[in-house]
Backbone of each chain as ProteinMPNN parsed JSONL, in Angstrom:
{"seq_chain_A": "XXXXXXXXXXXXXXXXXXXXXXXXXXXXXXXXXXXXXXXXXXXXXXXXXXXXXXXXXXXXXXXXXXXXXXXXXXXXXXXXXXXXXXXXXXXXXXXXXXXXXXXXXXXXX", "coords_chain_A": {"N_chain_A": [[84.326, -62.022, -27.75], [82.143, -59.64, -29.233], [83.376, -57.202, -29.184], [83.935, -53.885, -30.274], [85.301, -51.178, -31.706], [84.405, -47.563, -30.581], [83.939, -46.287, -33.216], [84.702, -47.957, -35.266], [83.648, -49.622, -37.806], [81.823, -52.473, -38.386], [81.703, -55.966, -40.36], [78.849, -58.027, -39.364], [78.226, -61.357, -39.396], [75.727, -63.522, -39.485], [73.993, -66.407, -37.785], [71.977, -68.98, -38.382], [70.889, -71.968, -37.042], [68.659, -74.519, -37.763], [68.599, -77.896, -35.981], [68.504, -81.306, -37.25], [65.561, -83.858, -36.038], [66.546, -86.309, -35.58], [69.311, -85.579, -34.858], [71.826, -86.181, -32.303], [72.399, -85.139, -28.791], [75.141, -85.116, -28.66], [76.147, -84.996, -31.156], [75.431, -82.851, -31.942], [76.997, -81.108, -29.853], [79.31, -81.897, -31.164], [79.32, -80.257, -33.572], [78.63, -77.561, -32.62], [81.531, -77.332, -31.382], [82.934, -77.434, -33.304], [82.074, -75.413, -34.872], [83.504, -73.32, -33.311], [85.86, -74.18, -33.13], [86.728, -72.341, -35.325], [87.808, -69.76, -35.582], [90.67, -69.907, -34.712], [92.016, -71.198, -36.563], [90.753, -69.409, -38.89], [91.715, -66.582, -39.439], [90.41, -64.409, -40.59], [88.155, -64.142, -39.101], [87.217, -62.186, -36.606], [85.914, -61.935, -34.182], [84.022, -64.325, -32.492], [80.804, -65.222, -31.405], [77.807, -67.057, -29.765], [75.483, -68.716, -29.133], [72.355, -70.341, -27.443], [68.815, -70.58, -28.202], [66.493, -68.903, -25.929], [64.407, -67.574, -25.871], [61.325, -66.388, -25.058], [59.11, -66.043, -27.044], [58.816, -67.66, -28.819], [58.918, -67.367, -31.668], [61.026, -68.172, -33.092], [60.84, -69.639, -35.495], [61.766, -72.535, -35.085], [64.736, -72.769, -35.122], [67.604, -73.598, -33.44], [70.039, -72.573, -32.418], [72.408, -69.558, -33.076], [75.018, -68.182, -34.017], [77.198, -65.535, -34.142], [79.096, -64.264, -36.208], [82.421, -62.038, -36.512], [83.604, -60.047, -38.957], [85.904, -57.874, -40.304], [85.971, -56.463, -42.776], [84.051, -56.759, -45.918], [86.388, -58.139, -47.375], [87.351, -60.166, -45.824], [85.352, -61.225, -45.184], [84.916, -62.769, -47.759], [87.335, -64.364, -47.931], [86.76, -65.98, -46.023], [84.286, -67.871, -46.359], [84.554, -69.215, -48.829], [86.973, -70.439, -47.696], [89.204, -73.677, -46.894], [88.956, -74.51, -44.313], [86.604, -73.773, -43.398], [84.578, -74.968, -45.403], [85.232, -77.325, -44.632], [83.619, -77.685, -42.1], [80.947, -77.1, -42.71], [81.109, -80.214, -43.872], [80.869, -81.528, -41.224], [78.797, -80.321, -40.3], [76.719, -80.743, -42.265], [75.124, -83.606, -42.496], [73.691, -82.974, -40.132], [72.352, -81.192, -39.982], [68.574, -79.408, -40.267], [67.478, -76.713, -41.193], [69.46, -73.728, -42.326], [69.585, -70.02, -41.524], [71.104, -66.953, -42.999], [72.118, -63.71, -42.219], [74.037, -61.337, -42.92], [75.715, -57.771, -42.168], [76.872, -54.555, -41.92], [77.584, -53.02, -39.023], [75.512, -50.751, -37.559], [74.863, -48.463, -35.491]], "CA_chain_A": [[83.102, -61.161, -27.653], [82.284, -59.087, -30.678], [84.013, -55.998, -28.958], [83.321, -52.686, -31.485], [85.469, -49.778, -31.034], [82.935, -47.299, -31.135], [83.85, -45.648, -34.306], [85.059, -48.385, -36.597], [81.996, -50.054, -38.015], [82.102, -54.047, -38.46], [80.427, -56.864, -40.553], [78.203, -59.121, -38.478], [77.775, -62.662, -39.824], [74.59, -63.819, -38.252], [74.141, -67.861, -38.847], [71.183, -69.563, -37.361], [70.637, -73.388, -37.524], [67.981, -75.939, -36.731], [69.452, -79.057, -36.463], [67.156, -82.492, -37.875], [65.15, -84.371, -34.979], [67.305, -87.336, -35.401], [70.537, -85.467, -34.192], [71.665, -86.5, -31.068], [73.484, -83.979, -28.507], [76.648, -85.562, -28.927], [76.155, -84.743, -32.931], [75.145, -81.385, -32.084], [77.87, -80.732, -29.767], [80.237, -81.501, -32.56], [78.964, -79.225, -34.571], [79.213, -76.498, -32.045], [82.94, -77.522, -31.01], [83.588, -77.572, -34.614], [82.297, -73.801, -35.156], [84.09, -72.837, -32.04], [87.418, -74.285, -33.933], [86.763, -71.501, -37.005], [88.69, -68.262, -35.611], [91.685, -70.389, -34.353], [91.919, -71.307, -38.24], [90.447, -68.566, -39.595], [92.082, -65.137, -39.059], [89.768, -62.953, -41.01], [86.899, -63.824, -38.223], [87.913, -61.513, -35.837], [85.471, -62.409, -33.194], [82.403, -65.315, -32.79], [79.562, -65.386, -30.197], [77.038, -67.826, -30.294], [74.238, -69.631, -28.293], [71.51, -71.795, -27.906], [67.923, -69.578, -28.034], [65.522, -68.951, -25.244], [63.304, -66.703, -26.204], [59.799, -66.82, -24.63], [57.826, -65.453, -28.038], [57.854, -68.723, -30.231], [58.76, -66.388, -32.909], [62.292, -68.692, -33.591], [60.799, -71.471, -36.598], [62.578, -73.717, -35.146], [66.232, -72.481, -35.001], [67.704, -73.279, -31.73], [71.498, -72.145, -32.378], [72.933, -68.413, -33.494], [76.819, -67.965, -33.962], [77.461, -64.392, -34.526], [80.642, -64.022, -36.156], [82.86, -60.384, -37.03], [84.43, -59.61, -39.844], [86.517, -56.73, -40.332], [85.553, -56.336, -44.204], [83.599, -57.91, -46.884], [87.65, -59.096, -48.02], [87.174, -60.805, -44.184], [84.177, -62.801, -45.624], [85.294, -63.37, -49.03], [88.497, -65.254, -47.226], [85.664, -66.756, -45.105], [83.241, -68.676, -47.389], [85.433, -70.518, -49.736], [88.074, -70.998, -46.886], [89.298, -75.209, -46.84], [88.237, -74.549, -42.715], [85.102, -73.158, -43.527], [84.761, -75.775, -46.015], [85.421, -78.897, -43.683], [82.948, -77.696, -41.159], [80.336, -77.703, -43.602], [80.685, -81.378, -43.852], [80.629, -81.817, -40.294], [77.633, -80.081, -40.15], [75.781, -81.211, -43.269], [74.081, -84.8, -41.769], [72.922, -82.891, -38.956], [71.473, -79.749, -40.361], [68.033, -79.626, -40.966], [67.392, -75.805, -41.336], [69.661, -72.541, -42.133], [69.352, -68.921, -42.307], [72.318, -66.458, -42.463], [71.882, -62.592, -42.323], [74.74, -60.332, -42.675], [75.079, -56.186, -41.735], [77.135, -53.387, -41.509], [77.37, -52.588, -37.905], [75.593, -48.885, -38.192], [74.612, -48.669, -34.55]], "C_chain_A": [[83.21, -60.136, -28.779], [82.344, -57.267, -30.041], [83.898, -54.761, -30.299], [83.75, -51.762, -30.997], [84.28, -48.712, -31.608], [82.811, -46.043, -32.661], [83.953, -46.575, -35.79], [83.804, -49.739, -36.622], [82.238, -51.629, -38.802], [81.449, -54.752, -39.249], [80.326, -57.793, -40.177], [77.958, -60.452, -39.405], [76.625, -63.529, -38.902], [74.056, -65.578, -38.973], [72.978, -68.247, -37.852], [70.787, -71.072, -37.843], [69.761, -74.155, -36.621], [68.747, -77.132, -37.318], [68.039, -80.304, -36.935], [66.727, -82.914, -36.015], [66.157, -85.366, -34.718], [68.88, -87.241, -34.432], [70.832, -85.527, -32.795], [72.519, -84.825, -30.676], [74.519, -84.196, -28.609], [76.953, -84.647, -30.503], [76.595, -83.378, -32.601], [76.345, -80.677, -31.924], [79.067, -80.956, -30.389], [80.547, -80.904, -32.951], [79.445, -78.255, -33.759], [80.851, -76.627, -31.813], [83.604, -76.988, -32.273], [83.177, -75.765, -34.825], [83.184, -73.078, -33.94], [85.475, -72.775, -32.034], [87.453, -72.803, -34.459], [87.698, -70.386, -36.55], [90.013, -68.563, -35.285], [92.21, -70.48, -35.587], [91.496, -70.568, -39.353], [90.523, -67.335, -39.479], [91.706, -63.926, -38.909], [88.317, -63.237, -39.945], [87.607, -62.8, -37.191], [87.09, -61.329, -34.21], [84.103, -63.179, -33.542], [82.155, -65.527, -31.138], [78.875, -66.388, -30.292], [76.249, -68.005, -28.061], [73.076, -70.202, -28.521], [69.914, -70.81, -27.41], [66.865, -70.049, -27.017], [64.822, -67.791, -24.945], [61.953, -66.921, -26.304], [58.73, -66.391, -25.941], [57.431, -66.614, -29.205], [57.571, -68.326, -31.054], [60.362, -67.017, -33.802], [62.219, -69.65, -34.707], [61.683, -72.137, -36.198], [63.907, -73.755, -35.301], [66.649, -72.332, -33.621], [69.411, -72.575, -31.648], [71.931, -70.89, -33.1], [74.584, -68.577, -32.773], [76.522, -66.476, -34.719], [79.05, -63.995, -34.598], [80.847, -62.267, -36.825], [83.549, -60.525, -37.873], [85.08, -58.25, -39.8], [85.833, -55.683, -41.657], [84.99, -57.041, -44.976], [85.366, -58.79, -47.526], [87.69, -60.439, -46.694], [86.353, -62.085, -44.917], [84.199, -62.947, -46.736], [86.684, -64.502, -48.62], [87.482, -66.451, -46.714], [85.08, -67.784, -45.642], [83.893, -70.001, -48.054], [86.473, -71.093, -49.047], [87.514, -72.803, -46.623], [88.488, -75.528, -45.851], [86.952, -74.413, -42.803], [83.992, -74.483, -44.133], [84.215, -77.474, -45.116], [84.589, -78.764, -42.481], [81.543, -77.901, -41.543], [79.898, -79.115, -43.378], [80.588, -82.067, -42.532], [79.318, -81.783, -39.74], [76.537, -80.698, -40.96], [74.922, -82.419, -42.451], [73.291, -84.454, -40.865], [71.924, -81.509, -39.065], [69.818, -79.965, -40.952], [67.143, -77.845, -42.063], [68.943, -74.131, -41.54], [69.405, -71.275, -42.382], [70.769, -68.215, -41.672], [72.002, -65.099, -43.088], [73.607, -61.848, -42.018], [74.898, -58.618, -42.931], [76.438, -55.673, -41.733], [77.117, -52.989, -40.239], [77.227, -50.859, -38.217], [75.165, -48.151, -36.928], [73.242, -47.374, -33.992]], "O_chain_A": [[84.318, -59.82, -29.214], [81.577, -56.362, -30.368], [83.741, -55.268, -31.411], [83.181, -51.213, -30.054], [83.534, -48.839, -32.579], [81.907, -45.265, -32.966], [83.563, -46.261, -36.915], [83.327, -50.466, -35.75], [82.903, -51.682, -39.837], [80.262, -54.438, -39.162], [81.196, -58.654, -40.305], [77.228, -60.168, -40.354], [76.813, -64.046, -37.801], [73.837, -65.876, -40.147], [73.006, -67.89, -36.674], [70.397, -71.263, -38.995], [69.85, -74.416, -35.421], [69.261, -77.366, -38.412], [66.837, -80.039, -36.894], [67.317, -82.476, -35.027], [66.685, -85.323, -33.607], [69.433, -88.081, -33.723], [70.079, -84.911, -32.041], [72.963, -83.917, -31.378], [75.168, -83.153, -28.687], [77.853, -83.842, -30.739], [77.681, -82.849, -32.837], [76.898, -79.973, -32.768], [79.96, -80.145, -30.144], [81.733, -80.583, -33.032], [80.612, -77.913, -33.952], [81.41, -75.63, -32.269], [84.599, -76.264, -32.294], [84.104, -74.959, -34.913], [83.329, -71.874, -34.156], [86.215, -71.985, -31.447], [88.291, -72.068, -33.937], [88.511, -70.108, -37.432], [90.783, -67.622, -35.48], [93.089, -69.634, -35.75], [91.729, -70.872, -40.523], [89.449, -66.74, -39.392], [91.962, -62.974, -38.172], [87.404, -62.425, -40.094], [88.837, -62.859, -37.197], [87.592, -60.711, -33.271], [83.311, -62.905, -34.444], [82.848, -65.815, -30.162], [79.348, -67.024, -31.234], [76.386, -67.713, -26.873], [72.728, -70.561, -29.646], [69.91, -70.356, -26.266], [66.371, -71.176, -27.046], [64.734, -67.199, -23.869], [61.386, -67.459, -27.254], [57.522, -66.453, -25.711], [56.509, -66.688, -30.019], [56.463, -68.473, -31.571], [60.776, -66.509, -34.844], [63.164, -70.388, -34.987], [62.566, -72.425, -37.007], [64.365, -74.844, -35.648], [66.335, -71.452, -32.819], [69.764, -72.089, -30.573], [71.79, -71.212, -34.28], [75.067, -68.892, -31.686], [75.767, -66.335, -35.68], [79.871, -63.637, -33.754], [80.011, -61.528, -37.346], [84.428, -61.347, -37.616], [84.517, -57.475, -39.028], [85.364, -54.55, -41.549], [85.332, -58.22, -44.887], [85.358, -59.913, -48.03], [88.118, -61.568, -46.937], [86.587, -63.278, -45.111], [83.128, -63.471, -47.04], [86.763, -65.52, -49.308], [87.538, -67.634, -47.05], [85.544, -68.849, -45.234], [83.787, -71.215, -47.881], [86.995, -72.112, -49.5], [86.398, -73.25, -46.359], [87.579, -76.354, -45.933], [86.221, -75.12, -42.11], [82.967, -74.876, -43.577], [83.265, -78.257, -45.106], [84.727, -79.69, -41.682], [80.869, -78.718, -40.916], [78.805, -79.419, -42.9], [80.221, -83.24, -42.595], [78.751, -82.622, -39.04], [75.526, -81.135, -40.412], [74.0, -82.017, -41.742], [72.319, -85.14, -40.552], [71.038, -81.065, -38.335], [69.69, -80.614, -41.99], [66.53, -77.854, -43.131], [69.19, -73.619, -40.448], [68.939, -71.096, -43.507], [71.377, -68.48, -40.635], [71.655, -65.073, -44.268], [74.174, -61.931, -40.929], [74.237, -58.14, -43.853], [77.275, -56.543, -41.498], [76.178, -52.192, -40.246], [78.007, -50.039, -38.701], [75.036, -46.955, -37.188], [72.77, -47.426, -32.856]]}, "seq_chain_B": "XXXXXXXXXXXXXXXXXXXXXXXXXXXXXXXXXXXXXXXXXXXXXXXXXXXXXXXXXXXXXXXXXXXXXXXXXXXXXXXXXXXXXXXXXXXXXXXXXXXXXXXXXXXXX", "coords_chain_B": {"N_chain_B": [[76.774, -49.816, -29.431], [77.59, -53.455, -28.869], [79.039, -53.713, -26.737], [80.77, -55.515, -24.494], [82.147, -56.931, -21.625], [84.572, -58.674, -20.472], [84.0, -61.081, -18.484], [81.326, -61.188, -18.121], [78.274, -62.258, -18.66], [75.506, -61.499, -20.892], [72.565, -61.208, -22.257], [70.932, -61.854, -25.382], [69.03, -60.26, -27.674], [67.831, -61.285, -30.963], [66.932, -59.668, -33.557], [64.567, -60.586, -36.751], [63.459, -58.952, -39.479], [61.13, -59.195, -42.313], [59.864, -57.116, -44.519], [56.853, -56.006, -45.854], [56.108, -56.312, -49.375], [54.752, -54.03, -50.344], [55.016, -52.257, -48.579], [56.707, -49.002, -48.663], [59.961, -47.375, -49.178], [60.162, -44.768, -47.201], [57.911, -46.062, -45.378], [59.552, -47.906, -44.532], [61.647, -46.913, -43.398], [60.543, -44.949, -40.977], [59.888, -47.15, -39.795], [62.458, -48.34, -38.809], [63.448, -45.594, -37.561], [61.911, -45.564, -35.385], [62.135, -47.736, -34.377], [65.1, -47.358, -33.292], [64.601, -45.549, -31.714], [63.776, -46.565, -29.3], [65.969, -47.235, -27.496], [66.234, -44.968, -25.803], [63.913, -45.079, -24.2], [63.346, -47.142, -22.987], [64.971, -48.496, -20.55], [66.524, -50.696, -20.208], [67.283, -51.671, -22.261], [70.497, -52.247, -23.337], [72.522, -52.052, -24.794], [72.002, -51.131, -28.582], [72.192, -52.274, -31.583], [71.954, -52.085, -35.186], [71.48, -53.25, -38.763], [71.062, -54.021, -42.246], [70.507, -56.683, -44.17], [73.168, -58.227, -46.292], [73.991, -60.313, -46.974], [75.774, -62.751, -49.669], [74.811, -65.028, -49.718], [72.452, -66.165, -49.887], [70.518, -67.101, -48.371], [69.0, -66.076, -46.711], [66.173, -65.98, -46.367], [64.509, -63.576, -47.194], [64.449, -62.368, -45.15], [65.206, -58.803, -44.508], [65.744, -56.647, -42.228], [68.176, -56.676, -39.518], [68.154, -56.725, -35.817], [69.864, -56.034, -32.856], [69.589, -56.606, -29.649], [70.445, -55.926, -26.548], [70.403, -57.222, -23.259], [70.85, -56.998, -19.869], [69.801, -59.048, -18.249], [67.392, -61.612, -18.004], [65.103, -60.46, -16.573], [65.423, -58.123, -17.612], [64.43, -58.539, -20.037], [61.818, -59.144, -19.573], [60.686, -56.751, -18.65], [61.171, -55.176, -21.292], [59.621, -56.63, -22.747], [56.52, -56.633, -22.462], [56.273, -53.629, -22.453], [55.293, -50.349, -22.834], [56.156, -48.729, -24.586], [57.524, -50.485, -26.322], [55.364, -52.056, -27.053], [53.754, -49.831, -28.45], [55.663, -49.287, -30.79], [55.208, -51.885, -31.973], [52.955, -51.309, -33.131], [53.728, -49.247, -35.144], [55.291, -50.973, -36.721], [53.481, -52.808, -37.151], [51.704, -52.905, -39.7], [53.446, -53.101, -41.711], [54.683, -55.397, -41.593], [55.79, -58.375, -42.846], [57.073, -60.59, -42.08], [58.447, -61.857, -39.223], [61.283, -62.59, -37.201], [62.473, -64.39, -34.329], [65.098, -64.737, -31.876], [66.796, -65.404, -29.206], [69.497, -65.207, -26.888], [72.087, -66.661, -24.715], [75.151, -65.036, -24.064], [77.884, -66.66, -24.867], [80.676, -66.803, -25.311]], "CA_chain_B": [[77.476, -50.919, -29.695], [77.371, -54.184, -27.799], [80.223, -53.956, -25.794], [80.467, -56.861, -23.495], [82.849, -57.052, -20.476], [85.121, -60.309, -20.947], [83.525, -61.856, -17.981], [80.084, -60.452, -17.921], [77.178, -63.17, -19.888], [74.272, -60.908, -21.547], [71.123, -61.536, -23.192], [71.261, -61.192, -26.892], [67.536, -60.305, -28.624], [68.137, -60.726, -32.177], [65.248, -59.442, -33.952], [64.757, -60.235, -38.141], [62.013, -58.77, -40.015], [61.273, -58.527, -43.977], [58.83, -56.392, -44.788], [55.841, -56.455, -47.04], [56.56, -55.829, -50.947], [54.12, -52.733, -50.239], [55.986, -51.097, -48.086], [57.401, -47.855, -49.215], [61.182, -46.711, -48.417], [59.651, -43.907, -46.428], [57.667, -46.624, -44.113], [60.213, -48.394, -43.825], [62.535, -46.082, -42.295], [59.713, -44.821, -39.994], [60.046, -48.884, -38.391], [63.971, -48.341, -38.504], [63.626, -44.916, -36.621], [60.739, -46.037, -34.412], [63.048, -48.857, -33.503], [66.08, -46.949, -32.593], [64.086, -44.741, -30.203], [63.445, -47.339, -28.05], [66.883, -47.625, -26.38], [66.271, -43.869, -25.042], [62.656, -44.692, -23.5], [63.551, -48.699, -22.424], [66.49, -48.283, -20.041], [66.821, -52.026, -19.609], [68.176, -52.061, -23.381], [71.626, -52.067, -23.022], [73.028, -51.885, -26.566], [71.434, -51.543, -29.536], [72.71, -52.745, -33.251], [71.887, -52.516, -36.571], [71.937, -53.128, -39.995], [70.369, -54.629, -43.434], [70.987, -57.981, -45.13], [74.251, -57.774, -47.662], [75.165, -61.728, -47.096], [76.315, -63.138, -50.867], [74.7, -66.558, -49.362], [71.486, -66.084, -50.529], [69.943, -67.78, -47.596], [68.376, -64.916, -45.772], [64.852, -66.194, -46.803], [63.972, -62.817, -47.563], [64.804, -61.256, -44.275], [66.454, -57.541, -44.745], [66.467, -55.861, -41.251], [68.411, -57.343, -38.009], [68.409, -55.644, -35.169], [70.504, -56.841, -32.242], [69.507, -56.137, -28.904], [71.153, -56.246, -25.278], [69.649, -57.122, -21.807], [71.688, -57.496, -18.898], [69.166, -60.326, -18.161], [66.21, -61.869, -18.667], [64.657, -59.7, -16.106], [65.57, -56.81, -18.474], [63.546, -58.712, -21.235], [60.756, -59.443, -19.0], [60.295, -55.466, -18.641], [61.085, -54.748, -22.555], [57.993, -57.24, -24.214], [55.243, -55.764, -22.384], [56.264, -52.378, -22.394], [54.054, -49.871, -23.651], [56.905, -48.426, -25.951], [57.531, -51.567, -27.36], [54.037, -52.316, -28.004], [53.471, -48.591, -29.545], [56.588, -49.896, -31.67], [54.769, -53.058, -32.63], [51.867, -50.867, -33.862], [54.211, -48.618, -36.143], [55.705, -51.939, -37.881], [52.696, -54.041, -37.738], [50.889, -53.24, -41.443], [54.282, -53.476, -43.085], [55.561, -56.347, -41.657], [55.594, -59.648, -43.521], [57.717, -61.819, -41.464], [59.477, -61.524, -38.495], [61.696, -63.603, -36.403], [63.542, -63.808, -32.991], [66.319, -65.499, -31.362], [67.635, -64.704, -28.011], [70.846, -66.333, -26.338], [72.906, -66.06, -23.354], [76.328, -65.143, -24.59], [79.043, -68.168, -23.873], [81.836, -66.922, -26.067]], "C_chain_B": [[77.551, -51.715, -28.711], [78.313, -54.685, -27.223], [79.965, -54.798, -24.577], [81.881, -56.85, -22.153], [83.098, -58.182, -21.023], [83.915, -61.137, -20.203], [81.761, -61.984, -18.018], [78.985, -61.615, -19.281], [76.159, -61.776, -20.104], [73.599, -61.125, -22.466], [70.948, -60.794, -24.301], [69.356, -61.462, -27.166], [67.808, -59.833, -29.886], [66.535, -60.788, -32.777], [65.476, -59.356, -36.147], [63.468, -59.607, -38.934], [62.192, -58.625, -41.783], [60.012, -57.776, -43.918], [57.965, -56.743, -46.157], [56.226, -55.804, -48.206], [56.002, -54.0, -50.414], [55.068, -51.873, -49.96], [57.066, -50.204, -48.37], [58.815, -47.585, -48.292], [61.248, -45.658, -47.382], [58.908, -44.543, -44.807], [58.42, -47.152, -43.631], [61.004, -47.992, -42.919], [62.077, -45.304, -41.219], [60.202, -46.275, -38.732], [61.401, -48.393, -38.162], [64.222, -47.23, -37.527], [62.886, -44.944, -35.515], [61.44, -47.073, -33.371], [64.38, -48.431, -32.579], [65.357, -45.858, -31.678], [64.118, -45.101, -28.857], [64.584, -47.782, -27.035], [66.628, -46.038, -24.896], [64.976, -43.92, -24.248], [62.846, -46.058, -22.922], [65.033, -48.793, -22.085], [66.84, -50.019, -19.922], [67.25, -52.467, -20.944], [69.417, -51.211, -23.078], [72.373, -51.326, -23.661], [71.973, -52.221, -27.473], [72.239, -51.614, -31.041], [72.102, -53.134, -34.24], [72.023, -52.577, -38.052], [71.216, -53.991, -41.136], [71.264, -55.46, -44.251], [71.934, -57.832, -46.171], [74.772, -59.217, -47.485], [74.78, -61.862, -48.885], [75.585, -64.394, -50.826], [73.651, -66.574, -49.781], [70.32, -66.703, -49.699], [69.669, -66.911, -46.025], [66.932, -64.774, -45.721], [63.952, -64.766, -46.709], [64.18, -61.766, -46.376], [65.682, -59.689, -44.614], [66.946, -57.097, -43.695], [66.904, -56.79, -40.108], [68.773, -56.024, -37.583], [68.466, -56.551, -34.016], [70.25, -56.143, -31.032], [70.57, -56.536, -28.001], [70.185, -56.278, -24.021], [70.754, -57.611, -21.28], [71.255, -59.045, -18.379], [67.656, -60.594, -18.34], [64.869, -61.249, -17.761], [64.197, -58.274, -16.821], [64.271, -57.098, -19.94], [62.188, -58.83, -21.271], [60.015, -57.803, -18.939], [59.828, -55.362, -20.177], [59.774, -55.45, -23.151], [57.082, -56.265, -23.855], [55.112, -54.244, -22.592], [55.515, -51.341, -23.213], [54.837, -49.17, -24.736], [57.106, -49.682, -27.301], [56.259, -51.999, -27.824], [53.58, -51.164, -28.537], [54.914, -48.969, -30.796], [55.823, -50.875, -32.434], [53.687, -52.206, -33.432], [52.573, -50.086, -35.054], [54.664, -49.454, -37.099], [54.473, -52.625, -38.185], [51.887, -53.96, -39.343], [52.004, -53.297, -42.115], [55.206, -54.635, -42.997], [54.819, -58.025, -42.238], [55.53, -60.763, -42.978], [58.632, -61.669, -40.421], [59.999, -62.925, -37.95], [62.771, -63.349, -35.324], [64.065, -64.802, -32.288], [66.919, -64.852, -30.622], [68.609, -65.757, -27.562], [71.615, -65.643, -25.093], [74.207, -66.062, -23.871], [77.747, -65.881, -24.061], [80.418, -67.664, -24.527], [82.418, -68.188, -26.57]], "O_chain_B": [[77.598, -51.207, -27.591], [78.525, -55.893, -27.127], [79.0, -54.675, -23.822], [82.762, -56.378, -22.872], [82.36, -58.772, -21.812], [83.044, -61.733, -20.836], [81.191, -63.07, -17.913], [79.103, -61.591, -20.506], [76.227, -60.988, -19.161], [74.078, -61.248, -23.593], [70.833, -59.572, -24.39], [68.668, -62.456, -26.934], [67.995, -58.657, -30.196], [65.532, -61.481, -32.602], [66.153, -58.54, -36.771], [62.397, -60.165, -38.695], [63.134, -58.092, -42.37], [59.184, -58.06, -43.052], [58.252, -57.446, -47.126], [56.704, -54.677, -48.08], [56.75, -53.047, -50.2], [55.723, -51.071, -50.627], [58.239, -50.577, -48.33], [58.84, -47.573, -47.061], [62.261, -45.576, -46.687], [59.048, -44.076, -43.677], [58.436, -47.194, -42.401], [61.14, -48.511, -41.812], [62.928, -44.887, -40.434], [60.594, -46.355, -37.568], [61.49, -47.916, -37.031], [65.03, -47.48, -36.632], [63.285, -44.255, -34.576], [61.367, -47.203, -32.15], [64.684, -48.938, -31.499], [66.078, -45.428, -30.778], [64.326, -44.511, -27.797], [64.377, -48.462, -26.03], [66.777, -46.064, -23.674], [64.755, -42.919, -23.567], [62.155, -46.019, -21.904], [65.987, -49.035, -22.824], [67.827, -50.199, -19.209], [67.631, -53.637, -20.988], [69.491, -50.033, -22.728], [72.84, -50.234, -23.34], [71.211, -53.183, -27.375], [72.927, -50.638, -31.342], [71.685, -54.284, -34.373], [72.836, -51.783, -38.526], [70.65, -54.931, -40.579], [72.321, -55.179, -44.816], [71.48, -57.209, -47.131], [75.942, -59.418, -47.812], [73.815, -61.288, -49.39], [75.629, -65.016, -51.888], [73.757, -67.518, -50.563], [69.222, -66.831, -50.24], [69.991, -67.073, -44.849], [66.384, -63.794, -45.216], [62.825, -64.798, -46.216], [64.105, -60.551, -46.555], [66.859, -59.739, -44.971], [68.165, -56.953, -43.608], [66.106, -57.642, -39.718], [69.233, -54.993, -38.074], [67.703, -57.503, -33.851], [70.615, -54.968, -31.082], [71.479, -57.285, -28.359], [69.308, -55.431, -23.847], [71.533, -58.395, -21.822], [72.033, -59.974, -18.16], [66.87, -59.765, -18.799], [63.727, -61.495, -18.15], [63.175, -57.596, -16.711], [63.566, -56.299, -20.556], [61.438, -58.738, -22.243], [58.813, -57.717, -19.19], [58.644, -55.41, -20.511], [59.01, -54.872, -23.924], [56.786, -55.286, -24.54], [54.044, -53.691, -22.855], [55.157, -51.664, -24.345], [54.257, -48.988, -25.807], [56.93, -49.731, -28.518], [56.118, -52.303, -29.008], [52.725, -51.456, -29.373], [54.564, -48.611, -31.921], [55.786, -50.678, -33.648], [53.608, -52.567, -34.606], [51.976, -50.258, -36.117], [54.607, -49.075, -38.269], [54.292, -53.045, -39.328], [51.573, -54.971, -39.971], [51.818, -53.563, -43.302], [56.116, -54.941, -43.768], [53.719, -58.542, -42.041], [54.69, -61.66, -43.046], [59.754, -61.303, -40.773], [59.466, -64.023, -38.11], [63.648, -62.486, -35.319], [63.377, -65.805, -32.102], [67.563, -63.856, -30.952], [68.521, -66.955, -27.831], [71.675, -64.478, -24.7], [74.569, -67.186, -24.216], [78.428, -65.624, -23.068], [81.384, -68.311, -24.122], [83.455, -68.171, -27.232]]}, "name": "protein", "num_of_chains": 2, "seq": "XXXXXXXXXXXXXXXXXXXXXXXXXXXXXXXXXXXXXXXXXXXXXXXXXXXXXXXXXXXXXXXXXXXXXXXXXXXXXXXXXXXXXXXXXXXXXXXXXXXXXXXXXXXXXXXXXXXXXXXXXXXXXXXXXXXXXXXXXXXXXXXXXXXXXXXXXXXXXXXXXXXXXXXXXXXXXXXXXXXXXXXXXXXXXXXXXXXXXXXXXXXXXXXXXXXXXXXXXX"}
């Protein structure tokens, strides 16, 4: 859980993905399993959230999945990006992706 | 900050908006303080969080502000839409907003 002591101020990695029509749930859940690996393997996350959106406003284009991961520091998500792990999930994901957007912040509260 | 209890699920309202070219640094921070009001007049927001776009990824399709809500549940969210704060909110962003978008989730860790 993306726990926040309440003075030291965090950066949010905000990932949102539609997947293609074609992908089955098996695919999907892959994919999720496979981001669900990343902090076991990847040190500088320092916590990931996620879920699957149900939000009554039909204001989502079509993104049904948000992973909200923590970083400590932009050195956090410079480790992050180009990491092999990071990397190899990517291609797990790629066939099944048909949309992303990824917003990251400053926790300034 | 959206401090979560280990066990405890809660309803994430992530909210993205870009704003219109127009819009002056002055309106904008009107929406940004207009927005943080609303935890002190809408008790059924839990936590509030935010912060402006700094991902390197380039795939933020123009979005700048997230702003990360909390509901205990979807009861809590059922209050927050209609509410007459939040719709005097919607009237302070609506001429400068461009594009918004929203994604809610039940938090699974």
């Amino acid at each position: 859980s993306p726990e926040k002591t309440a003075s030291k101020k965090m950066l949010r990695h905000v990932v949102l993905f539609k997947f293609k029509d074609s992908a089955t749930p098996a695919q999907v859940k892959e994919v999720e399993t496979a981001f669900l690996a990343l902090p076991s393997k990847i040190k500088e996350i320092k916590s990931l959230e996620w879920g699957t959106n149900n939000s009554p406003e039909g204001l989502a284009q079509g993104f049904t999945h948000v992973f909200f991961v923590t970083f400590d520091d932009e050195a956090g998500r410079e480790v992050y990006l180009p990491h092999p792990d990071h990397k190899a999930f990517g291609k797990v994901l790629g066939p099944y992706l048909d949309k992303v957007l990824v917003v990251d912040y400053w926790t300034q509260e």
